[in-house]
Wavefront OBJ file of the C-alpha trace (Angstrom):
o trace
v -57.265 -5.231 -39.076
v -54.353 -4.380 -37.177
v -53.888 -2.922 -34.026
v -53.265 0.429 -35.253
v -55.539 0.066 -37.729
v -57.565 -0.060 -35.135
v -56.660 3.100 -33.778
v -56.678 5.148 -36.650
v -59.811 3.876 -37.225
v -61.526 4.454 -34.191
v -59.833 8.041 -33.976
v -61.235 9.149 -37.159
v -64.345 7.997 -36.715
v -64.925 8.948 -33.363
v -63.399 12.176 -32.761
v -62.576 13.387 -29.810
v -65.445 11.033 -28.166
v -63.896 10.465 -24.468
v -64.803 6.993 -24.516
v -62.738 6.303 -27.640
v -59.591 4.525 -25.571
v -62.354 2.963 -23.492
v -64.384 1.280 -26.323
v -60.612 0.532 -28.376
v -59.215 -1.393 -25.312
v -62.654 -3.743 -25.139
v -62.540 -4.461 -28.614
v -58.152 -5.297 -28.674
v -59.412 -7.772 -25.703
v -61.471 -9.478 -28.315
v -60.017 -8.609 -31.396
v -58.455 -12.430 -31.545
v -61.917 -14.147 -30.857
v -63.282 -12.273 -33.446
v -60.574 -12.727 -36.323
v -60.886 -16.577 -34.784
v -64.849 -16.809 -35.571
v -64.240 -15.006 -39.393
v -61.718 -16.781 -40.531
v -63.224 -20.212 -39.770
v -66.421 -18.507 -41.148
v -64.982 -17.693 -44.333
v -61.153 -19.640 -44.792
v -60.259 -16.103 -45.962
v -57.885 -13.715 -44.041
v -59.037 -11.065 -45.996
v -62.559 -11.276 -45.944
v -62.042 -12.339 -42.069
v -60.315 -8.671 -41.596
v -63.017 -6.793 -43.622
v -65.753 -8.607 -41.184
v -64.118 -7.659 -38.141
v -63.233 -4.153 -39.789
v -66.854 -3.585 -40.032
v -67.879 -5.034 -36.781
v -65.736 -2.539 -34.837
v -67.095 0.245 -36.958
v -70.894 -0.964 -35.481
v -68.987 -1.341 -31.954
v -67.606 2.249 -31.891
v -71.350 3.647 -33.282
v -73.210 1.426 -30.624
v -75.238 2.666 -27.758
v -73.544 1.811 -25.124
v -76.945 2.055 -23.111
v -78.038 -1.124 -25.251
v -74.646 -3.724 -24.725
v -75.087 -5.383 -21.857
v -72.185 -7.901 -22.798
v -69.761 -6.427 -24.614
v -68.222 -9.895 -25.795
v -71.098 -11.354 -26.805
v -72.495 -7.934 -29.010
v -68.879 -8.436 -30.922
v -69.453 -12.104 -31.431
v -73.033 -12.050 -32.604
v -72.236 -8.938 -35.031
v -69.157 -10.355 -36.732
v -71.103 -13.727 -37.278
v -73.652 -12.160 -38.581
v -71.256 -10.247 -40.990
v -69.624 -13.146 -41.671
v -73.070 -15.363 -42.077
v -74.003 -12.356 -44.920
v -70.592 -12.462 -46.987
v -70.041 -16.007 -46.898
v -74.410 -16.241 -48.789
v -72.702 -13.139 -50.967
v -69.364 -15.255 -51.913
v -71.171 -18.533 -52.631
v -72.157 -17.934 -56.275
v -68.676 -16.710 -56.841
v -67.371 -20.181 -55.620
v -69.288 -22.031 -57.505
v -67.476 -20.475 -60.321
v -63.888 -20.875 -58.551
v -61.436 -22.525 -61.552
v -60.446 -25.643 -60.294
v -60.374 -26.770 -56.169
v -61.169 -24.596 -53.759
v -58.554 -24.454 -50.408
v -58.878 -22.096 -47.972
v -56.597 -18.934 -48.090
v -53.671 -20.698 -45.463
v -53.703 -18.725 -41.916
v -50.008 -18.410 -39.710
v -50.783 -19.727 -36.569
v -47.910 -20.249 -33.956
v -50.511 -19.926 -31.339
v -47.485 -20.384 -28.869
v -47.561 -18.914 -25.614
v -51.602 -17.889 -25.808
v -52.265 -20.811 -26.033
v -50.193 -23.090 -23.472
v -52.680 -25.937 -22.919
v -51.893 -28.920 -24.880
v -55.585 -29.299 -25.263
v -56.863 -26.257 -26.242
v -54.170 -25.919 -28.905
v -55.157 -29.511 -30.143
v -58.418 -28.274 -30.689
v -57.904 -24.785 -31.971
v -55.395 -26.188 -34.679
v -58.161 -29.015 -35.829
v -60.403 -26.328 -36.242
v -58.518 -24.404 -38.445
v -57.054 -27.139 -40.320
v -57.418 -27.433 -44.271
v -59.489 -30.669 -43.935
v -61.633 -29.270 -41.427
v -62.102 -26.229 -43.717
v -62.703 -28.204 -46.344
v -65.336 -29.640 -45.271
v -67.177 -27.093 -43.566
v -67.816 -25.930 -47.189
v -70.247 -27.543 -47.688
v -72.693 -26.808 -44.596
v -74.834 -24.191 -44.848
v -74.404 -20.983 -43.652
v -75.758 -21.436 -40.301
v -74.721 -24.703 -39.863
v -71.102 -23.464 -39.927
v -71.792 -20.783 -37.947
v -73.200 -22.647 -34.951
v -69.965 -25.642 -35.627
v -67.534 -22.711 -35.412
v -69.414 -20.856 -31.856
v -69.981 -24.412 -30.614
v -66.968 -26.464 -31.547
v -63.980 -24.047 -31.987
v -65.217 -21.785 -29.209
v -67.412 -24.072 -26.572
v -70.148 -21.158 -26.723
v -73.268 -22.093 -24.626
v -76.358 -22.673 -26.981
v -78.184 -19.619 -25.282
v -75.075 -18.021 -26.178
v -75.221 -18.796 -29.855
v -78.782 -18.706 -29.960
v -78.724 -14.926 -29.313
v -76.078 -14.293 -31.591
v -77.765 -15.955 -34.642
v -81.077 -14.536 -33.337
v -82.398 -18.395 -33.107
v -83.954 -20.435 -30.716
v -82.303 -22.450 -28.200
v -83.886 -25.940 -29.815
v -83.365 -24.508 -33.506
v -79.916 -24.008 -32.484
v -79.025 -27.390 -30.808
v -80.529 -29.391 -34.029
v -78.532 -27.259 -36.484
v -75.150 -28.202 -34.029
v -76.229 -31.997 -34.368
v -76.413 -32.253 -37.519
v -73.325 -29.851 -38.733
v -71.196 -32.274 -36.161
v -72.708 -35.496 -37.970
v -71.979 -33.959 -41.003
v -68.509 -33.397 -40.219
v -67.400 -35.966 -38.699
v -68.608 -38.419 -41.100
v -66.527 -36.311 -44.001
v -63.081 -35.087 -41.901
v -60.309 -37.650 -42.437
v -59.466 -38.827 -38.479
v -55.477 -38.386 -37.987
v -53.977 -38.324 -35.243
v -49.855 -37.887 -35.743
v -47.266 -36.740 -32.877
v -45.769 -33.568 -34.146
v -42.042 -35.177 -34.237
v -43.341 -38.135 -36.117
v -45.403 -35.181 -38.830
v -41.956 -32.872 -39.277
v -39.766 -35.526 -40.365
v -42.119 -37.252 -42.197
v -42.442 -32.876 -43.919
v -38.450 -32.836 -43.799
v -38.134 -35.606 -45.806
v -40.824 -34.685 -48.253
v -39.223 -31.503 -48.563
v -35.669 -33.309 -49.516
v -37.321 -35.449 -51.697
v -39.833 -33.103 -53.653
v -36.569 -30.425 -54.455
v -34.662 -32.924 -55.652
v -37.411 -34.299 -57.746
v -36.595 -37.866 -55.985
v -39.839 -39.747 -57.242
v -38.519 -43.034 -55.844
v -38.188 -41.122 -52.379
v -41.497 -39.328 -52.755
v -43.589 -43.010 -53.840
v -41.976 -44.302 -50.565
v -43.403 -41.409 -48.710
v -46.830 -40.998 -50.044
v -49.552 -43.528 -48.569
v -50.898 -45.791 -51.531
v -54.253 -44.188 -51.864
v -52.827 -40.355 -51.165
v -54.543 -37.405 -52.633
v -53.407 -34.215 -53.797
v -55.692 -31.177 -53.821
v -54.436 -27.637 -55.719
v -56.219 -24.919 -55.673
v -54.921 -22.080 -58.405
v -57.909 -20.278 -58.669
v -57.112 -19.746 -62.298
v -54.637 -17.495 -61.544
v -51.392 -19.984 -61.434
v -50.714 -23.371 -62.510
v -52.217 -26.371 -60.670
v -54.267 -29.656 -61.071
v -57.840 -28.553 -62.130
v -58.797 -31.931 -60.535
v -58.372 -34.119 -57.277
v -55.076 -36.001 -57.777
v -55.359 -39.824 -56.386
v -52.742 -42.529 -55.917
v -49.044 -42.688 -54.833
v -47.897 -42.908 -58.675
v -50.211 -40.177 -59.807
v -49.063 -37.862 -57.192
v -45.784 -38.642 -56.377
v -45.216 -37.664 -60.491
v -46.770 -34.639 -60.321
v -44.910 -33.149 -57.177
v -41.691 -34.246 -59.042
v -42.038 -32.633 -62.117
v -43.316 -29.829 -60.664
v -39.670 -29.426 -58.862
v -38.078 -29.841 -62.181
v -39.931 -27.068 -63.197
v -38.887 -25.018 -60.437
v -35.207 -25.013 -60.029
v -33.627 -22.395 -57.422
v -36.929 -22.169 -55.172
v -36.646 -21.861 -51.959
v -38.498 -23.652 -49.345
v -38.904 -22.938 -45.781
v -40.735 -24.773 -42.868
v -43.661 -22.907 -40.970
v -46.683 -23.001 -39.482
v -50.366 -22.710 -41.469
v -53.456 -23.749 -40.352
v -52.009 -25.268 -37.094
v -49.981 -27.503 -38.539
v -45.952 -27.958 -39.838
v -46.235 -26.694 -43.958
v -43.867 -25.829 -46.492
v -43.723 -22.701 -47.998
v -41.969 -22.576 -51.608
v -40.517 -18.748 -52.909
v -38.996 -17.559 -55.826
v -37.718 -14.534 -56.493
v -38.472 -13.713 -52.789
v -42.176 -13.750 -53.270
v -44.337 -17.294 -52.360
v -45.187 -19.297 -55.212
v -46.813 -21.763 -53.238
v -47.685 -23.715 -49.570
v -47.822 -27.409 -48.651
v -49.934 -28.542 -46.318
v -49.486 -32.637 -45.324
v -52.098 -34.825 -43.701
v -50.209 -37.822 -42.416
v -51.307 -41.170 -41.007
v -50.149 -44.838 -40.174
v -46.340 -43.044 -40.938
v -47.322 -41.905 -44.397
v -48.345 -38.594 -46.051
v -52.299 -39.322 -46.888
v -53.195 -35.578 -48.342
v -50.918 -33.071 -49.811
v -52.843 -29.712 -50.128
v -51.030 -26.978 -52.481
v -52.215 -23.442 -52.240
v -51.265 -21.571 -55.601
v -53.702 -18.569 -56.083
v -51.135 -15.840 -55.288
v -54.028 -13.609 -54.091
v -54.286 -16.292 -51.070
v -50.373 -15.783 -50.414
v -49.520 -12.330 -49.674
v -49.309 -13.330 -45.480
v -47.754 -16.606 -45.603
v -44.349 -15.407 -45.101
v -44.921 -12.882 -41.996
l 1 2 3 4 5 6 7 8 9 10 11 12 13 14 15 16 17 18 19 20 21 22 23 24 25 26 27 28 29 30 31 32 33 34 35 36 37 38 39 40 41 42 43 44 45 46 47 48 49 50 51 52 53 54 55 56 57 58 59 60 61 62 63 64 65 66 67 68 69 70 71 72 73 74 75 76 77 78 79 80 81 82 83 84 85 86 87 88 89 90 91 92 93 94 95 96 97 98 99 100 101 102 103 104 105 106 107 108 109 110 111 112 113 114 115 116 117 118 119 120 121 122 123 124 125 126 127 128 129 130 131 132 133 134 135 136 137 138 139 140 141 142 143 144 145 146 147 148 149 150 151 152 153 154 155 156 157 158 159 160 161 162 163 164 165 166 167 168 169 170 171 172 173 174 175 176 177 178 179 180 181 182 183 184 185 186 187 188 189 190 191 192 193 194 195 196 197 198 199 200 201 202 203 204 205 206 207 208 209 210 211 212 213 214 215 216 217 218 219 220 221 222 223 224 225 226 227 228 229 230 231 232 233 234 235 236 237 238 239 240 241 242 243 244 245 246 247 248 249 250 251 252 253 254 255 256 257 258 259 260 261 262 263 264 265 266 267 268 269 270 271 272 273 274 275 276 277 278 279 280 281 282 283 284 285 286 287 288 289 290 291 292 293 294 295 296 297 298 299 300 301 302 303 304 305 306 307 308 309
């Protein structure tokens, strides 16, 4: 939800309430935490929005007699929200045609986030691998990764907004972090090193180069598509250089006159391909020891509408 979404939303649903402009400006403050915590709940944008739609609805028909912490009331509601739909949208990704990626998310945290550090660990969290495999935690497992990890959030923090205890709470944070960690591929690439390793894949891949792309691509590279049924892509995990490096080839023979621009998604350097005007597809590239070890390709166009704003 925008910010003037936001507005209109609080305006028609609270009238002429004096402490509209009071209870909009609190929740603006947050508004980024709380997109932050959906989106890493969920890997949708869209579902993300409707959460934190629905949370400010609950903020602007609170008692205000009864938040004591207005932060933490918007945090526990819109992981609780986001707890509910991601139980609800389980059964329907089970079902999903093909691989599932997360719908990609524009970062360019840039100036609001200045610290080298923070921004490090903001953009892991958000990253497709991370995503990934988050998947497959449970429900509040992920929540209490995304408070814990993403966010730092005290456990008595957390425990309140998940309505757990303290102990419960620090056991389901050990083992989500195990869990993790022993699934996430570990890269660490310097940004220069990761866009011209991305500008050359993107020279290579438009001009169908497979020579160019084999030298690129790590031996045991993977390539993950996710096309939800709704556009073309591998219905299956693509492994190997030669495997890969054929399929990202022909695909550019089948796409002649795309365009392809550099940007940012997930917190890292991708490639966005249009035709027409309209995205047809985004690259994401894990890269290590100086070669591309993942390529993730997001096709579903209902996961594509923001990737150009």
């Amino acid at each position: 939800m925008t910010s003037t979404a936001a507005d209109s939303a609080s305006q028609a649903h609270l009238g002429d309430d004096p402490d509209t402009a009071t209870r909009t400006a609190v929740f603006q403050e947050h508004r980024i935490l709380l997109i932050g915590v959906a989106y890493r709940m969920l890997g949708s944008v869209v579902d993300a929005e409707d959460v934190v739609q629905e949370t400010w609805l609950r903020w602007a028909g609170a008692d205000r007699a009864e938040v004591r912490e207005p932060r933490g009331y918007l945090v526990r509601i819109t992981t609780r929200l986001a707890i509910d739909r991601l139980r609800q949208s389980r059964s329907r990704r089970e079902a999903y045609v093909g691989p599932w990626l997360p719908e990609p998310l524009v970062t360019g945290f840039g100036e609001a986030v200045p610290d080298t550090a923070e921004r490090a660990m903001l953009a892991e969290s958000v990253s497709f691998a991370v995503l990934v495999v988050m998947e497959s935690l449970s429900p509040l497992e992920r929540a209490v990764f995304v408070l814990r990890e993403a966010f730092g959030l005290p456990y008595g923090e957390i425990a309140a907004a998940l309505d757990r205890g303290e102990p419960a709470v620090r056991q389901l944070a050990a083992r989500a972090r195990r869990h993790v960690d022993e699934r996430r591929p570990r890269y660490s690439v310097d940004p220069a090193e990761r866009r011209a390793l991305t500008e050359q894949f993107i020279d290579a891949a438009a001009g169908g180069d497979l020579g160019r792309l084999l030298a690129l691509l790590a031996p045991g590279v993977r390539l993950i598509g996710d096309g939800g049924g709704k556009a073309q892509a591998p219905l299956r995990v693509l492994e190997t250089a030669d495997h890969v490096g054929r399929f990202l080839a022909g695909a550019a023979a089948r796409m002649p006159g795309a365009e392809l621009a550099l940007t940012e998604l997930n917190g890292q350097l991708a490639v966005v391909l249009s035709v027409d005007g309209r995205p047809d597809m985004a690259f994401s590239l894990d890269v290590a020891d100086g070669a591309i070890a993942c390529v993730y390709i997001v096709r579903n166009p209902e996961k594509l509408a923001g990737v150009l704003e």
